[in-house]
C-alpha positions in Angstrom: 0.0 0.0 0.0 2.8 2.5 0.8 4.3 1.5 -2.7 0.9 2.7 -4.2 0.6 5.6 -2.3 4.2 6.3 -3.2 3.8 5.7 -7.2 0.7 7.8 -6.8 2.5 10.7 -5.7 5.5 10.6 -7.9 2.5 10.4 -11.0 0.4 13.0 -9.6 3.7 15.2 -9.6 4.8 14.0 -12.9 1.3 15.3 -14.3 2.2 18.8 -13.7 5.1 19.0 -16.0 5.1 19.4 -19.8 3.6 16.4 -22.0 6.6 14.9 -23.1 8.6 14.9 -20.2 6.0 13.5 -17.9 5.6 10.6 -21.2 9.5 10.2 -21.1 10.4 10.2 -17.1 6.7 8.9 -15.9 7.1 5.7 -18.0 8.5 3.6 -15.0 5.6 4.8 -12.8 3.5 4.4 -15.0 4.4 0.7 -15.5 4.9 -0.2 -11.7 1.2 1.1 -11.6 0.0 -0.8 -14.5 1.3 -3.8 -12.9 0.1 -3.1 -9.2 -3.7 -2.8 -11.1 -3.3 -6.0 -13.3 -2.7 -7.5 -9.4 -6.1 -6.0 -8.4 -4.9 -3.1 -6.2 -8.0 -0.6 -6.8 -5.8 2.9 -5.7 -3.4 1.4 -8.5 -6.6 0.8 -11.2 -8.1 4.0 -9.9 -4.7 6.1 -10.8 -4.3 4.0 -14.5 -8.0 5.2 -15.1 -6.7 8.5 -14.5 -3.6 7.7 -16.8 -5.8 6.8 -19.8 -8.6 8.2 -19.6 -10.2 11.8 -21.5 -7.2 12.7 -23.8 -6.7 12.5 -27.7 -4.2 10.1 -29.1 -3.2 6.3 -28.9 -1.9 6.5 -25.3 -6.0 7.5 -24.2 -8.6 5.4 -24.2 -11.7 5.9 -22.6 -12.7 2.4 -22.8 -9.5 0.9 -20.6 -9.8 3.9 -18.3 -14.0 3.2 -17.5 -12.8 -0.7 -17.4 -10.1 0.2 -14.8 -12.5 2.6 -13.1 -14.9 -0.2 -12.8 -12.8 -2.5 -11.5 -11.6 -0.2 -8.2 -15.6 1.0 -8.2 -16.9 -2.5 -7.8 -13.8 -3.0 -4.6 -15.4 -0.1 -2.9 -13.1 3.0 -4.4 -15.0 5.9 -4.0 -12.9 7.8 -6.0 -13.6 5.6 -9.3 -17.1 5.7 -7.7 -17.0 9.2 -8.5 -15.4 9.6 -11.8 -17.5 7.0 -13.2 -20.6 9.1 -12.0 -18.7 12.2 -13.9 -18.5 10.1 -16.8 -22.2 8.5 -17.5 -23.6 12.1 -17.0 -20.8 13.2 -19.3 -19.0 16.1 -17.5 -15.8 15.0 -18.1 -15.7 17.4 -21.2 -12.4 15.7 -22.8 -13.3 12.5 -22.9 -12.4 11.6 -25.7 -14.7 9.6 -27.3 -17.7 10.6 -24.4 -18.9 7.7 -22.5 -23.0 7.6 -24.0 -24.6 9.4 -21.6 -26.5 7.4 -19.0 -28.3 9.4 -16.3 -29.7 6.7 -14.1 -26.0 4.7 -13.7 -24.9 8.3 -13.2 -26.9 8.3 -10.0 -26.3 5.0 -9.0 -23.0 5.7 -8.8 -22.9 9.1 -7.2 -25.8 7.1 -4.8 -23.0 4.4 -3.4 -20.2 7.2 -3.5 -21.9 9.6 -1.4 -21.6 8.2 2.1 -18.1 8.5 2.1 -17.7 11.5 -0.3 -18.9 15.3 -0.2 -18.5 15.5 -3.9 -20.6 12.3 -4.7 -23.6 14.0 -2.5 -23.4 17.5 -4.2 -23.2 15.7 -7.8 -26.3 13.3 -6.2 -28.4 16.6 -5.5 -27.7 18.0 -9.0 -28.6 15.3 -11.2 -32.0 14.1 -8.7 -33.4 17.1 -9.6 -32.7 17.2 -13.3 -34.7 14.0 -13.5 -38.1 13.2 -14.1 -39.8 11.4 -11.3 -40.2 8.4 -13.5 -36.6 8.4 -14.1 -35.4 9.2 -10.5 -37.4 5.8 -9.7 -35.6 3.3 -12.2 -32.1 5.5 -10.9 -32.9 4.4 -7.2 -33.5 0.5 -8.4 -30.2 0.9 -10.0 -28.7 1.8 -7.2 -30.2 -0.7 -5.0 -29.2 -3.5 -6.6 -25.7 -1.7 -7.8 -23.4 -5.1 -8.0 -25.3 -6.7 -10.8 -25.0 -3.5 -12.8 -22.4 -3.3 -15.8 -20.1 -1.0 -16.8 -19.8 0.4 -20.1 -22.8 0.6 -22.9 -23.3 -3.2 -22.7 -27.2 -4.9 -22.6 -28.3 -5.0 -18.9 -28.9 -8.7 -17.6 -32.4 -8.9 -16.7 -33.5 -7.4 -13.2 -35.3 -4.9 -11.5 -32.9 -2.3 -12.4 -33.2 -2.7 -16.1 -35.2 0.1 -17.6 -36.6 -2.6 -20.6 -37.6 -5.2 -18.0 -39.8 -3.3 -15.7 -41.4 -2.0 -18.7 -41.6 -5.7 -20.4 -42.9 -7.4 -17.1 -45.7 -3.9 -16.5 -46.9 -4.9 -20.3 -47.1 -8.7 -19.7 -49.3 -8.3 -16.6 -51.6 -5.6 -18.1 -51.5 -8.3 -20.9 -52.5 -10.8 -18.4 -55.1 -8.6 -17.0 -56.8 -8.2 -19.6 -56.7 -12.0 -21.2 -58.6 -12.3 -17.8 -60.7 -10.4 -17.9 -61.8 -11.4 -21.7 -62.4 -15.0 -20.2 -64.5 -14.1 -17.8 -66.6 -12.5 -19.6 -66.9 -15.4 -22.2 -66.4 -18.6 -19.9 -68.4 -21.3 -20.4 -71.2 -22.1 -17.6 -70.9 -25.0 -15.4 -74.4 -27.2 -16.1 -75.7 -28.7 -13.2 -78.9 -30.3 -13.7 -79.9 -32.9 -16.5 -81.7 -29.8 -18.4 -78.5 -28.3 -19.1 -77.8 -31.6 -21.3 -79.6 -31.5 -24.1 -77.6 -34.4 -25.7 -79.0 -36.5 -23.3 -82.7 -35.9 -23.1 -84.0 -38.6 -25.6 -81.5 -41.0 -24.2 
């Protein structure tokens, strides 16, 4: 951990100088990182998200920096936590190409962030009231059931949380209701007395 912390420091101070120095004399640091968050350390994938992410040219890619931002956000980093909020309500301006905006993981995000973050609860009172009511309540199933959410612009496995499948299952049940109510209407009457059998009478 001091490592990390100690890598993290040298980058953050390495970011401050001109582009191709920090490329030139931030290449070591850069790989110690790469390797600490290939390991799984999420301070290590938090700081390569950092290192990739929102820039033109083949060393950025937003892609790998969501992917490593995911993978410290799902550990509990509430830093990544955070970005990745920034990013699915597109405020990182230089992303570069933009993550398709996404307001509801936006807030799911910003949701598990903000016990533990100021910024997270700000950004959290923002973007609830930008949305509509409908909205704000498929954001707060998201967030409930966080851990089986994805990352990136990927289908979203069925659930609660998914948008498509409340809609899908609210269709099939007025469906339902309605097949029901059809039948009742037409159902055939139970007979219960020899009358009701006409096929029988001359028997």
């Amino acid at each position: 951990m001091m490592r990390i912390l100690f890598l993290t420091i040298v980058f953050l101070l390495l970011s401050g100088c001109t582009e191709t120095y920090r490329w030139a004399h931030g290449e070591n640091v850069r790989s110690e990182l790469k390797g600490a968050a290939d390991k799984g350390d999420p301070e290590a994938e938090f700081q390569m998200g950092q290192a990739v992410c929102c820039g033109d040219g083949k060393k950025y890619s937003t892609k790998k920096a969501m992917e490593y931002f995911c993978d410290a956000a799902f550990k509990g980093h509430t830093g990544a936590q955070v970005w990745l909020g920034r990013m699915y309500e597109n405020l990182m301006r230089e992303e570069n190409p933009p993550v398709p905006k996404n307001d509801l993981k936006a807030f799911m995000w910003y949701s598990v962030a903000a016990p533990k973050s100021g910024e997270a609860q700000e950004l959290l009172r923002n973007i609830t009231q930008a949305m509509t009511p409908k909205n704000l309540e498929r954001a707060k199933q998201y967030a409930a059931h966080w851990r089986a959410v994805r990352c990136g612009p990927v289908e979203e496995p069925a659930g609660p949380w998914n948008p498509e499948w409340v809609e899908e299952q609210q269709e099939a049940a007025h469906q339902a209701a309605l097949h029901a109510k059809d039948f009742s209407k037409n159902k055939i009457q139970p007979r219960s007395s020899p009358s009701d059998y006409p096929e029988m009478r001359n028997r």
